[in-house]
N, C-alpha and C positions, 0 to 999 in steps of 0.2 A: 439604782437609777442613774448615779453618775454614770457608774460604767458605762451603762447602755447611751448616755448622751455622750460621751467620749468615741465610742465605736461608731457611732453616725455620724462626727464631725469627720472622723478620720476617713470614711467610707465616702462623704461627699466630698472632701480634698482629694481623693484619688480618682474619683468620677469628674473632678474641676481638672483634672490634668490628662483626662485622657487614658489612665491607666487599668479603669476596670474595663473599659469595652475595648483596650486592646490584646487585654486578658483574655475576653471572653468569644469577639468577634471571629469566626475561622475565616482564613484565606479562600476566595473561591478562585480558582484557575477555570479561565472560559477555552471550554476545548469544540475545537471548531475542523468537520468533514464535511465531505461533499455527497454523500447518501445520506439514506432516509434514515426514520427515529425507528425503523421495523431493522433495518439491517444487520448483520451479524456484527458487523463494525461499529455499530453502535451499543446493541444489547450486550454485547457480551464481551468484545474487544477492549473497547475503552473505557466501557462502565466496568469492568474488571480491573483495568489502572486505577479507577477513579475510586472504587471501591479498597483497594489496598492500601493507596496512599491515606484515604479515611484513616482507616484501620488503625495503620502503622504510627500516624501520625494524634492518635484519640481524636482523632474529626479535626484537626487545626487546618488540615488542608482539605477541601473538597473543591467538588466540579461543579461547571453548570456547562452539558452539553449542549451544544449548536447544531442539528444536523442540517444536511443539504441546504450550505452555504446559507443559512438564517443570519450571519453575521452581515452577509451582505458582498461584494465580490464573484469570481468565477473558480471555477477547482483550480486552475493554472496559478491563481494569485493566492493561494494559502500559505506557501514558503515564505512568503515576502508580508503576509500578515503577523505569523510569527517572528517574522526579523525585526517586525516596525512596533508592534506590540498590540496592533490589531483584535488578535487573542493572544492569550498566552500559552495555550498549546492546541499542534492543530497535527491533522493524518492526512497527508496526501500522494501523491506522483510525483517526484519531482519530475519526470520525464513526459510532462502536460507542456513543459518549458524545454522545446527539441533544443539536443545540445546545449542548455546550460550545465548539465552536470557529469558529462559526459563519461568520465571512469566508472561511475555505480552503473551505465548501461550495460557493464560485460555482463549484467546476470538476464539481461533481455535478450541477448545472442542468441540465435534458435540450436532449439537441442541442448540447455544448457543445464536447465534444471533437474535433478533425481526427484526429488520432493521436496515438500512446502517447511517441511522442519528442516532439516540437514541445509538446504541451501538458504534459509534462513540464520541460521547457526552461521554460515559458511561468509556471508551477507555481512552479518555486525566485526568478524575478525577482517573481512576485507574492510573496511570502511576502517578500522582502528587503524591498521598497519599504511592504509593505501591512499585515503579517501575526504581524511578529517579537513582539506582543506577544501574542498566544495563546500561542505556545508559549515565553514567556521563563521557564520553572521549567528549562530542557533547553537542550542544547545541539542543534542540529538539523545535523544531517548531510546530510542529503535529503528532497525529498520528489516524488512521484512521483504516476501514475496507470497504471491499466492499462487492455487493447487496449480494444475495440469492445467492451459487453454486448448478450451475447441471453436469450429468454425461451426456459426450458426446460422442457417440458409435461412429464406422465406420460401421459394418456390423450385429452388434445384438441392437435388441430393448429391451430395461430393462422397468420390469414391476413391477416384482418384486425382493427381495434380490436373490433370487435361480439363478436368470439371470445373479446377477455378479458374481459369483463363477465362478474365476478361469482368467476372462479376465485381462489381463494387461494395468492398467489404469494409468496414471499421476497425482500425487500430488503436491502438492508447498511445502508444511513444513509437520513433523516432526510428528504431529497429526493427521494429513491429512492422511499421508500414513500411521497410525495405523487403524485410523478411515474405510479405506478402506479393512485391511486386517483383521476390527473386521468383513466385511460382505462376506468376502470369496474370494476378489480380491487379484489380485498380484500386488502390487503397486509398481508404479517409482516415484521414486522426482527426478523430473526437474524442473530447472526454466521456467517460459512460453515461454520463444524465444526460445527453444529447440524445442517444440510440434509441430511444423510443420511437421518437418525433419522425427520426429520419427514417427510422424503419416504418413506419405506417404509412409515411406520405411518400415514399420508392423512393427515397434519397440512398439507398442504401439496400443492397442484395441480402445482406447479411453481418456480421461482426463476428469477431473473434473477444471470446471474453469465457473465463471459467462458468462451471455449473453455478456456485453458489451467488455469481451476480446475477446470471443470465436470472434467477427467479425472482430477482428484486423488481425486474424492470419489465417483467412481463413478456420474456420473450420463447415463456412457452404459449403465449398467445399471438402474437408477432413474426413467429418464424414457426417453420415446420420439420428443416431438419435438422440434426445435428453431425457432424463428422468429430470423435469421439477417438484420438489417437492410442493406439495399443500404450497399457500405462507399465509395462514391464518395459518399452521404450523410454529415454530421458523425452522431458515434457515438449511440442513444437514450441511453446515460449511462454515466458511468465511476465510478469511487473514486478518494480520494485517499486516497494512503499518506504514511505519517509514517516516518521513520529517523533515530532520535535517541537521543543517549547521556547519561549523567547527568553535568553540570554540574560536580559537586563530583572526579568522576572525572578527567574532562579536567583542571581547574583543578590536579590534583595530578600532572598529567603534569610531567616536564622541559622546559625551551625546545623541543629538538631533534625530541620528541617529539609534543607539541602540534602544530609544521609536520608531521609525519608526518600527523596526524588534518587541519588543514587542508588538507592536500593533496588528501587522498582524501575530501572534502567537496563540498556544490556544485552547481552548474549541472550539469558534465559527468558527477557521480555520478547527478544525478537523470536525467538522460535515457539514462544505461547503464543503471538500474534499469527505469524505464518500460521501455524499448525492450526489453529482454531478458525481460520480465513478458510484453511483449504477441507478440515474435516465438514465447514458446511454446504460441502461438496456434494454429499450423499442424499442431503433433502432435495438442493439444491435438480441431478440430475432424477429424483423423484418426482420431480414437478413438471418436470421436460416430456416423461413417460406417461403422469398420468394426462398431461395433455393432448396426446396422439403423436406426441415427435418421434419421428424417422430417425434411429440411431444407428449411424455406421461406423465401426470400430475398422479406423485404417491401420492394417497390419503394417507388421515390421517390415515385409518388401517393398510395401511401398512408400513405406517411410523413409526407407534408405535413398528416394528417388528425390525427394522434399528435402533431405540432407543434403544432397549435393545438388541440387539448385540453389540453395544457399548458403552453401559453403565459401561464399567468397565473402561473404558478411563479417566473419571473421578476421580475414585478410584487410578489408575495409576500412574495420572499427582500430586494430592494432596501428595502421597506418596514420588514419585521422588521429592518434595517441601520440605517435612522434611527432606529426605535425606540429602539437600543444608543447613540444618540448617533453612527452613522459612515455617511458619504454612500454609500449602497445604490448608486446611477446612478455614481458613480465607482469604486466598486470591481468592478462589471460589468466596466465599459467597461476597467479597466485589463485584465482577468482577459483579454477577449474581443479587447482589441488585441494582448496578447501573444503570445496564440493564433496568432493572424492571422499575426503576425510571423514566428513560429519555421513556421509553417504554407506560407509561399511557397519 
């Protein structure tokens, strides 16, 4: 009987100080995107982070996701909720913010991309050697692109570039919408939760955006065609995603914990991301077909036509690069060897 009255003095002395519910409490990191709770980005992208660091960590760390900006904000203000401590980790564009991050655009350059893993891969080694000073307010976790973009009509089928001349199409970044108006379109940048609205109420001809979003947003219902680039071609253009967590959060982690977050950081998270963004490609253009969409796969000759109308985008982005004071022609060529590399 002493015992046992001994063991519950001591047990309430350590309840009086705080130390069995800092035992026993897990850290929850609130992670915060701008798509839905149905999306691939949610199910399986970051509830796969969120699920490993569990894991790794016996549950000390866990998530509570936020989709489609529930924390409150717009997609463009996610970087800046992570800097501030808004959430503590969030997935977004940084290229929602034209020209603030300007060196990670060289993976938005048309014609850039082979695939969503390799240039992903290609992606986290530019950012280490290239890029860590854009994003030094944050702690960077990953970053990433997704599959092949197509152009996706409501009322005209594109066959060739003469077809888009003149429609008004939606872009995501900065590039995108130049890329668009090197082939004669009139381009809008919106963020993709935008695209709906504008597409039903003729704000908008069409948008360019991969298979696996175009079916979050219903734009096999919304549009009717799609232009579908030969994928033995490099991609007409990607995005780069950002996954990053706030600075001060991490730094207030324990040692053990910390490797937990390093761990599950990286090269290899970046190309689980890509890759799993862009395999939900395949449902994704299933949904396009069983809706009745017009799919046209523009050959390689006429792609070579859509290459050199924006080919000087290149020229453009290197120059705007020296401008800033940093060699545009090496930071190509690193972006476009890596590629290459992770690409064989």
């Amino acid at each position: 009987m002493r015992k046992q009255f001994k063991q519950l003095a001591v047990a309430a002395a350590l309840a009086g100080l705080g130390l069995v519910a800092q035992a026993a409490d897990p850290i929850i990191l609130k992670v915060h995107h701008f798509l839905s709770p149905q999306s691939i980005q949610h199910t399986a992208m970051l509830r796969g982070w969120c699920d490993n660091i569990a894991k790794d960590s016996g549950n000390r760390l866990q998530c509570q996701i936020y989709a489609a900006m529930q924390l409150g904000g717009t997609p463009p203000q996610l970087y800046d909720q992570a800097r501030d401590g808004v959430a503590d980790v969030v997935w977004t564009v940084p290229g929602y913010t034209a020209g603030r991050f300007p060196k990670t655009e060289v993976f938005e350059l048309p014609f850039m991309m082979t695939n969503a893993d390799a240039t992903s891969r290609a992606a986290w080694d530019y950012y280490e050697k290239d890029a860590k000073d854009e994003f030094k307010d944050v702690k960077v976790l990953a970053v990433h692109v997704h599959g092949p973009g197509n152009i996706f009509t409501a009322k005209k089928q594109i066959k060739t570039m003469a077809d888009i001349k003149g429609l008004k199409l939606r872009a995501p970044t900065r590039l995108t919408t130049k890329l668009l108006a090197s082939m004669g379109a009139t381009p809008v940048g919106m963020p993709v939760p935008a695209v709906p609205d504008a597409l039903s109420k003729g704000v908008l001809d069409g948008a360019v955006i991969p298979y696996e979003v175009a079916q979050t947003i219903k734009i096999d219902e919304l549009a009717h065609f799609t232009a579908e680039t030969d994928r033995s071609y490099n991609a007409l253009y990607t995005t780069f995603f950002l996954f990053a967590m706030n600075q001060a959060k991490y730094d207030s982690l324990p040692a053990d914990l910390k490797k937990v977050i390093d761990k599950n950081s990286g090269q290899e998270l970046s190309a689980f991301l890509g890759r799993t963004q862009a395999g939900n490609d395949v449902q994704g253009k299933a949904k396009m077909v069983a809706g009745g969409h017009v799919i046209t796969v523009i050959p390689k000759s006429e792609l070579e036509n859509w290459k050199a109308a924006s080919s000087k985008l290149d020229d453009d982005w290197m120059a705007d690069m020296d401008k800033r004071g940093f060699n545009g022609k090496a930071l190509l060529d690193d972006a476009t060897n890596l590629i290459n590399k992770y690409s064989k």
